[in-house]
mmJSON file of the N, C-alpha and C atoms, coordinates in Angstrom:
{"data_MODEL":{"atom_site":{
"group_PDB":["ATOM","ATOM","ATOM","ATOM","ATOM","ATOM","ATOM","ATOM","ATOM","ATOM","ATOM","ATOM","ATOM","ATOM","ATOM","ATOM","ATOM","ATOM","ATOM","ATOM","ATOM","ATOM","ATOM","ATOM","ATOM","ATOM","ATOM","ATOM","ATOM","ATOM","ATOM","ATOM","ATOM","ATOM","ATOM","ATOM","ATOM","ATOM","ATOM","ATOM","ATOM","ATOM","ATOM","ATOM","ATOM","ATOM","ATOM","ATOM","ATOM","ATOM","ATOM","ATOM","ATOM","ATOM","ATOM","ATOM","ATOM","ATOM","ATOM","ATOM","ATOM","ATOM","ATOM","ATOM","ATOM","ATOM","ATOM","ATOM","ATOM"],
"id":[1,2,3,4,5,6,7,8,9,10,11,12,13,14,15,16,17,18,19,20,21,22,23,24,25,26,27,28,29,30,31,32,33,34,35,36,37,38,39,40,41,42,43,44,45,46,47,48,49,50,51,52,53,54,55,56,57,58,59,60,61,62,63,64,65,66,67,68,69],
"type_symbol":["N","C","C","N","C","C","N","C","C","N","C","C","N","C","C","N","C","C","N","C","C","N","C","C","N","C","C","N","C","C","N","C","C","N","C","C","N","C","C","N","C","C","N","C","C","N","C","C","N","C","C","N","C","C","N","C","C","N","C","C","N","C","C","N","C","C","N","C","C"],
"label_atom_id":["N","CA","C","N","CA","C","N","CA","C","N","CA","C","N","CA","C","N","CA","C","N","CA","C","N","CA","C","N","CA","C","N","CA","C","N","CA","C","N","CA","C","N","CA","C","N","CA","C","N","CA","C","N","CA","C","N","CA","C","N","CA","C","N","CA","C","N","CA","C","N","CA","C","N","CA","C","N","CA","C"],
"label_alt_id":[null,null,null,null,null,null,null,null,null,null,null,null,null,null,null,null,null,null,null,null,null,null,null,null,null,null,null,null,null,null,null,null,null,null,null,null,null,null,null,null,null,null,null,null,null,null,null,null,null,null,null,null,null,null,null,null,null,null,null,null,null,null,null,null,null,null,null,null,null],
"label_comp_id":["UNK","UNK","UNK","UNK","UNK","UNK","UNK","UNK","UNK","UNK","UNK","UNK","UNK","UNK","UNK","UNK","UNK","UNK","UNK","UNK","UNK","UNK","UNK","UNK","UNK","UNK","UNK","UNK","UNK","UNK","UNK","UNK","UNK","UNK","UNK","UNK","UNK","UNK","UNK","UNK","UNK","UNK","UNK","UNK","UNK","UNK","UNK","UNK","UNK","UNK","UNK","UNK","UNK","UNK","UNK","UNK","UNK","UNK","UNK","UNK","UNK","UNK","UNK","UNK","UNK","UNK","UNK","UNK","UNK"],
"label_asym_id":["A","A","A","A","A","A","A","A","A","A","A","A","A","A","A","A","A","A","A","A","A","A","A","A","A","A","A","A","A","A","A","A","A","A","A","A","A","A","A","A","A","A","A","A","A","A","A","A","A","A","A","A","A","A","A","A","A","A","A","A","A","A","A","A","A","A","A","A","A"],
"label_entity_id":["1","1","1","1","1","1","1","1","1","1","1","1","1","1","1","1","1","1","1","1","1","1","1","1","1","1","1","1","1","1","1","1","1","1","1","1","1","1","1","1","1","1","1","1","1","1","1","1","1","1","1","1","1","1","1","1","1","1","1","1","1","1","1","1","1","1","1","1","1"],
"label_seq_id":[1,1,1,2,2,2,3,3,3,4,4,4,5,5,5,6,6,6,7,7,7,8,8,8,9,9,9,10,10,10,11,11,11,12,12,12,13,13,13,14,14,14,15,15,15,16,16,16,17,17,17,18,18,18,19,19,19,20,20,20,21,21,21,22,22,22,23,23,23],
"pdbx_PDB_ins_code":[null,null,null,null,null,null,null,null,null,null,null,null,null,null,null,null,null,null,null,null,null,null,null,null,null,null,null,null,null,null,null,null,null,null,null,null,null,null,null,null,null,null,null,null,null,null,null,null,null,null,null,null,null,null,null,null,null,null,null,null,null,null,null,null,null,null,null,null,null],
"Cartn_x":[-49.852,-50.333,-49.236,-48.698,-47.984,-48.484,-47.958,-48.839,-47.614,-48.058,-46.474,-47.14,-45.925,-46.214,-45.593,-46.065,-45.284,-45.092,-43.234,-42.655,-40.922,-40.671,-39.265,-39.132,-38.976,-38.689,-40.243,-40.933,-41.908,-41.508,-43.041,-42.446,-43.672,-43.355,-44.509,-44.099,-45.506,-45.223,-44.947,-44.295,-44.074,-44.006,-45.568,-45.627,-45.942,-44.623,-44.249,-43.224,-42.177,-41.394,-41.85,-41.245,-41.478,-40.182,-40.113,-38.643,-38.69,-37.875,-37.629,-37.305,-38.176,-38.374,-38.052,-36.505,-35.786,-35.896,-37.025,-37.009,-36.857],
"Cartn_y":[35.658,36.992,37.69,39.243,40.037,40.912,40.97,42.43,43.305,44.398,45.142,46.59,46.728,47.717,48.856,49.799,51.505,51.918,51.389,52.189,51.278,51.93,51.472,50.563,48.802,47.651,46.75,47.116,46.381,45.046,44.281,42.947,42.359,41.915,41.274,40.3,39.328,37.838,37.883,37.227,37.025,35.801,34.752,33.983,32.922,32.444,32.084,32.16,33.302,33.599,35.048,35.14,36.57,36.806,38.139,39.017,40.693,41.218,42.356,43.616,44.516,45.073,46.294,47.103,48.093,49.325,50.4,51.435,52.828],
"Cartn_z":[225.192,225.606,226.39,226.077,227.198,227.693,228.505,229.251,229.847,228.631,229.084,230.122,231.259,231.515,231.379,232.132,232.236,233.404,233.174,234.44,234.904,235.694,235.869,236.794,235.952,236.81,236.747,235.71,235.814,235.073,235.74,235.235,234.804,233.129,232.686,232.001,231.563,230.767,229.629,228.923,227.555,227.433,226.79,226.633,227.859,228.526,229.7,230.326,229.721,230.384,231.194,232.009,232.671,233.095,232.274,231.912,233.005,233.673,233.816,232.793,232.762,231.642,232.404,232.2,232.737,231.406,231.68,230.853,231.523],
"occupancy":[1.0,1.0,1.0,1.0,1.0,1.0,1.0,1.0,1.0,1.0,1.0,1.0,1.0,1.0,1.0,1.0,1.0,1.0,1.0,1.0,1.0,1.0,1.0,1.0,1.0,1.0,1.0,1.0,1.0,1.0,1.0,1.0,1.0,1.0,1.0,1.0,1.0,1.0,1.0,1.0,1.0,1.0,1.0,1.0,1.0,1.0,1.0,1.0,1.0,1.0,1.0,1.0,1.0,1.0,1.0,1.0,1.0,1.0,1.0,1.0,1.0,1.0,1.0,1.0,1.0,1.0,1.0,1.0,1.0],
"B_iso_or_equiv":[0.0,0.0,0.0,0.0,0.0,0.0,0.0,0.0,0.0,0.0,0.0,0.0,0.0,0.0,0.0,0.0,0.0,0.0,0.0,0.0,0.0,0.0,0.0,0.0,0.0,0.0,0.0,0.0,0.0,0.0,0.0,0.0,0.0,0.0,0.0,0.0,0.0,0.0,0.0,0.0,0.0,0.0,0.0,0.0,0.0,0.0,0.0,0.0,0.0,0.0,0.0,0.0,0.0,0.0,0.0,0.0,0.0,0.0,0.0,0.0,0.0,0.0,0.0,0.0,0.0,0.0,0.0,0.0,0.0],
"pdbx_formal_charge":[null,null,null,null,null,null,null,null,null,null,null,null,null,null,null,null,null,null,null,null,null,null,null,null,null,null,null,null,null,null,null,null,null,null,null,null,null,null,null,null,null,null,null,null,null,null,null,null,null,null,null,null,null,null,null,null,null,null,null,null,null,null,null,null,null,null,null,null,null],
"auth_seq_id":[1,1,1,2,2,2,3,3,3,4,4,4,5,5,5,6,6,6,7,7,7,8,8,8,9,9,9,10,10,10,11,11,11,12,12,12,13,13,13,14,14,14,15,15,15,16,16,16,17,17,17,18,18,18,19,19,19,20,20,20,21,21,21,22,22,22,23,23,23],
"auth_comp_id":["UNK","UNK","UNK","UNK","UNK","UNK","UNK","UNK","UNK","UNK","UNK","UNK","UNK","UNK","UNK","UNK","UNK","UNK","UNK","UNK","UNK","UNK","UNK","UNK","UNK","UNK","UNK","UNK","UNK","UNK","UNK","UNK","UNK","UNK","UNK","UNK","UNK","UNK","UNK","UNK","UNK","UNK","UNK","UNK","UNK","UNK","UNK","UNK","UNK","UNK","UNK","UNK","UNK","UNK","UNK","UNK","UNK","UNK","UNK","UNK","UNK","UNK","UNK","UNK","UNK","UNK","UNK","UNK","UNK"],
"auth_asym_id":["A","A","A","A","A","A","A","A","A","A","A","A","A","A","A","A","A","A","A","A","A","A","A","A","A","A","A","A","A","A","A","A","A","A","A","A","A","A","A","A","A","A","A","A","A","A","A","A","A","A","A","A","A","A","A","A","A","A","A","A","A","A","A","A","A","A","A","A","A"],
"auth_atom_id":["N","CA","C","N","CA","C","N","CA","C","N","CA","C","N","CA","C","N","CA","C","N","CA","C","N","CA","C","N","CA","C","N","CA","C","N","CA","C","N","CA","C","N","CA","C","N","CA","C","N","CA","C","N","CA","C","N","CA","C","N","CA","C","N","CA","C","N","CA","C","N","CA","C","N","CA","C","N","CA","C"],
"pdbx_PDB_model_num":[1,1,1,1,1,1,1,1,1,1,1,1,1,1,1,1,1,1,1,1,1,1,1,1,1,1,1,1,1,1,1,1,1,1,1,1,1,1,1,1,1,1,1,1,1,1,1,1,1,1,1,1,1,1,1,1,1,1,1,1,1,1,1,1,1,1,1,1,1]
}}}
């Protein structure tokens, strides 16, 4: 399961990694 979010520097799971997601 991910749970992406919206916004700058959020941080969600992928799987079991949890990545910084810079948009």
């Amino acid at each position: 399961a991910a749970a992406a979010g919206v916004g700058v520097g959020q941080f969600y799971r992928n799987g079991s990694v949890v990545q910084m997601r810079v948009v």
